[in-house]
N, C-alpha and C positions, 0 to 999 in steps of 0.2 A: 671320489669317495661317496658311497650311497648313504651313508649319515648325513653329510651335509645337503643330500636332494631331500632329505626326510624334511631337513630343519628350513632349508627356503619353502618348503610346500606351507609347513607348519605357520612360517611368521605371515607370508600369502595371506592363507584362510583367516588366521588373526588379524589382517589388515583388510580384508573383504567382509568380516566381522562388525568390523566397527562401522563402515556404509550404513547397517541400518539406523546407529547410532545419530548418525549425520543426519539419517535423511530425514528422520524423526522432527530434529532439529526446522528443517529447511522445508519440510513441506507445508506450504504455504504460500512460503516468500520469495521463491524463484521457479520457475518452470524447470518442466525435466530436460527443455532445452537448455536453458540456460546454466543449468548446473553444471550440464554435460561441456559446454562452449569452456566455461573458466574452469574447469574439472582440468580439462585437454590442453587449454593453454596453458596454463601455469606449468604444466608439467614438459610442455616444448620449451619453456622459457628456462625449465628446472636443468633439462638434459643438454640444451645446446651446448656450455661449456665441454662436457664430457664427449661430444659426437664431431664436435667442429673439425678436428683431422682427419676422422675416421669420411665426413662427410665430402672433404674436400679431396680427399685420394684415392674417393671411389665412388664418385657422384652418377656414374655410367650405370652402375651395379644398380643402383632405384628405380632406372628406368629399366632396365634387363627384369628386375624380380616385379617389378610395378604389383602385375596383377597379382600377385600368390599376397604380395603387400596390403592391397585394396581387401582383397578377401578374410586375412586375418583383420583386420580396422573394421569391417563389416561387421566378424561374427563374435569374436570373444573381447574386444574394447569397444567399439562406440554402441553398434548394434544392442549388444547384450543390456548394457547399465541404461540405457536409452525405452529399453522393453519393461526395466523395474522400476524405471521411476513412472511410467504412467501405470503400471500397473497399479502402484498405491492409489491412485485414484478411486478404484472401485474393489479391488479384490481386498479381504480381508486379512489380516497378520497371520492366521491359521494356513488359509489357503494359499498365499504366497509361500508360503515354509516347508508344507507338503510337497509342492509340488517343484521347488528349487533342489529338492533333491534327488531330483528324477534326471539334472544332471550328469551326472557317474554313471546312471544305469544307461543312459542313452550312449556315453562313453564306450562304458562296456561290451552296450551292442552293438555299435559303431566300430570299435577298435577289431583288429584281427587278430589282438594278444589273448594267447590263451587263458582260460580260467579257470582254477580248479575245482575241484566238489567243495574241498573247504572255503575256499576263497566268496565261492558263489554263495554261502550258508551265512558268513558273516557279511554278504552284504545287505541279505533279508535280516540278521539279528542287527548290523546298524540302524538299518530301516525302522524297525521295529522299535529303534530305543529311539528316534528321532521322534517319529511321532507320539509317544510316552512324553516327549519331552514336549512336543507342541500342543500335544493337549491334556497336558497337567495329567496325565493318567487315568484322565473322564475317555476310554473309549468308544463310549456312547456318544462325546460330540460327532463323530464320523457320520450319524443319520443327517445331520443338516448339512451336508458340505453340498453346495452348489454353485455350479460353475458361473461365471461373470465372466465380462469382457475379459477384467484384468486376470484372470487365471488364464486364459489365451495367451495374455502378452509374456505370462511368469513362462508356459508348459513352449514358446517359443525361445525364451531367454535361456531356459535350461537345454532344450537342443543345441544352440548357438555358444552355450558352452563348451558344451561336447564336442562340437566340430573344430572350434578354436584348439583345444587339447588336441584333439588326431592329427590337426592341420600341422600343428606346432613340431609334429614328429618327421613334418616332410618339409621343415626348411632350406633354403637353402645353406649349401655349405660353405657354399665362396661367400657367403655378406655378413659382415659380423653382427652378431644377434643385438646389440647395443642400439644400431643405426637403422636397423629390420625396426625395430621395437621403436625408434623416435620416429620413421617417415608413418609407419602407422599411427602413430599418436598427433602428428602433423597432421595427417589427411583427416580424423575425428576433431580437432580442433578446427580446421577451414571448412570440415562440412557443416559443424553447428555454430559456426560464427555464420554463416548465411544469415537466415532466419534471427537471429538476435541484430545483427545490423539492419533486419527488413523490420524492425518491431519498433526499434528506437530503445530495445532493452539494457544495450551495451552504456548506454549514458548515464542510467542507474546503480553503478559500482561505488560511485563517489555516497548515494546512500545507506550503502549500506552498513552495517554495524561492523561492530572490530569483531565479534563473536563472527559475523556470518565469512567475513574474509578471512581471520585465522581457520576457519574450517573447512574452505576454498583451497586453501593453500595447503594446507594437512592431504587434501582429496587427491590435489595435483600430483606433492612433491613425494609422498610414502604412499599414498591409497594407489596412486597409477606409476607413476615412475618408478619406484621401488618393489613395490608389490607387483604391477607383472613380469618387470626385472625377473626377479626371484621364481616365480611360476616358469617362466620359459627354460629358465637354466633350470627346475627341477623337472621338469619334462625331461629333458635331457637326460639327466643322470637317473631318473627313476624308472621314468616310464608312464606313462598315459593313466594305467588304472589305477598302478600304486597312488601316482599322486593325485588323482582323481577321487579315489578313498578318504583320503586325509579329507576331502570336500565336502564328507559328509559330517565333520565335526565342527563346521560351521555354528550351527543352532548351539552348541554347547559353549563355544568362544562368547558368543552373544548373548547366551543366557546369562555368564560369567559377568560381561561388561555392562549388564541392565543392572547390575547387583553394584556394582562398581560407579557407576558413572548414574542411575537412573533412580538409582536405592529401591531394584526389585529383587525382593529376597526369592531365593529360589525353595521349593517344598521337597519334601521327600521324593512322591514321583518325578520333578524334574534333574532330581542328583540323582536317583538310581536311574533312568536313564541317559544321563550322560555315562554312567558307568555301562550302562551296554552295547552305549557306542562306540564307547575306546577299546572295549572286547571284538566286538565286529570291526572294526579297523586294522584292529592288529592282526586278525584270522585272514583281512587280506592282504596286508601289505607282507605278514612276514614269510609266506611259504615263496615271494618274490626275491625278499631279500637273500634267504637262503641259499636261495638257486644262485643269484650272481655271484654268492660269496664262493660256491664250492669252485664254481663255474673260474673265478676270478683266482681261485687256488690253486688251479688246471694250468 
């Protein structure tokens, strides 16, 4: 049913949403390794239950898929979140925002799914409402945008998204996506538990606060194990750009939750454009959905 890829895409982008919420939180007090180390674990430790048969009656298939496995864990989990937390280092909230949405578009051009005049028109009017949306409807901030390291590490996190969504279309079909999706979150948890056992970082868990560990365990057990759950099965059922699309209403989930959890009230320009992003969204996703419906009436 292509409703329910709409709504795992949806609850995704609202659970990828809330990351900046966290990171807000946490920048500071833990390294972007370190986040990323207990981010990954907890979430191995989340899924075990649910994979332990799957692992055990088909423990062959990990090594068979290894590499296509190593390469998703590269680009769209460890790699990517690994690229935005240093980016906060030096890029600015603008500049990261801008340019996190150049995700899709690399999608897009990456993908070999067709796209159509309308579809292409509403990804420039999402675009358009995005950045209405990131810069308060001042489009005159756009004179000062300049580039920093950390806008590097954003315009390579947003490719690595894109490739992770393309990739996700050529999985295999003999290994169930549950066991695909924990040995890749295993390999991001042993590759950043390195470096945190080389630091003597791992011994500092015991200080950390109940706020900083329920938020750890929130990142693990719904921000990763849930939430790209949900993304890979709507790959599946949607399709690369549809749900790629949806990725452009990020900025608006998050402007929602600043309002909510940060008590940032939103202005006039940033509610009407969120409203021209949910216009340009729908100009792509629905001339897709149409098609499979006639198509699926056939």
């Amino acid at each position: 049913m292509k409703l329910t890829g709409y709504l795992l895409a949806v609850f995704t982008v609202m659970m990828w949403s809330m990351n900046l919420i966290y990171a807000k939180y946490l920048a500071g007090r833990l390294t972007p390794e370190e986040i990323s180390f207990y981010r990954w674990a907890i979430a191995v430790i989340a899924m075990f239950p649910f994979v332990f048969h799957e692992l055990k009656n088909n423990f062959r298939l990990i090594f068979k898929h290894l590499k296509f496995i190593f390469i998703m864990a590269l680009s769209g989990i460890g790699g990517l979140n690994l690229l935005v937390y240093h980016a906060g280092y030096t890029a600015s909230a603008t500049d990261m925002s801008l340019i996190s949405i150049l995700g899709p578009v690399f999608l897009v051009l990456l993908s070999h799914q067709r796209v159509s005049f309308l579809q292409t028109v509403g990804i420039f009017i999402t675009i358009f409402g995005v950045v209405m949306i990131i810069l308060n409807g001042r489009f005159n901030s756009l004179s000062a945008f300049h580039f920093v390291s950390g806008d590097v590490f954003m315009l390579g996190s947003a490719f690595l998204f894109a490739l992770y969504s393309l990739f996700q279309q050529h999985a295999p079909k003999n290994m169930p996506p549950l066991l695909m999706l924990f040995t890749a979150i295993f390999l991001c948890a042993a590759g950043f538990g390195v470096p945190v056992l080389v630091n003597g970082s791992f011994m500092n868990i015991a200080a950390y606060s109940a706020e900083i560990r329920t938020i750890l365990i929130i990142l693990g057990v719904v921000n990763s194990f849930l939430a790209y759950l949900c993304w890979d099965k709507a790959m599946v059922k949607i399709g690369a750009v549809s749900a790629g699309a949806l990725y452009y209403t990020m900025p608006v989930f998050t402007m929602l939750f600043s309002y909510l959890f940060l008590g940032d009230k939103p202005d006039t320009a940033k509610i009407l454009g969120m409203g021209i992003v949910c216009i340009g969204v729908l100009m792509i996703i629905l001339p897709n959905f149409r098609t499979k419906q006639t198509d699926k009436s056939r």
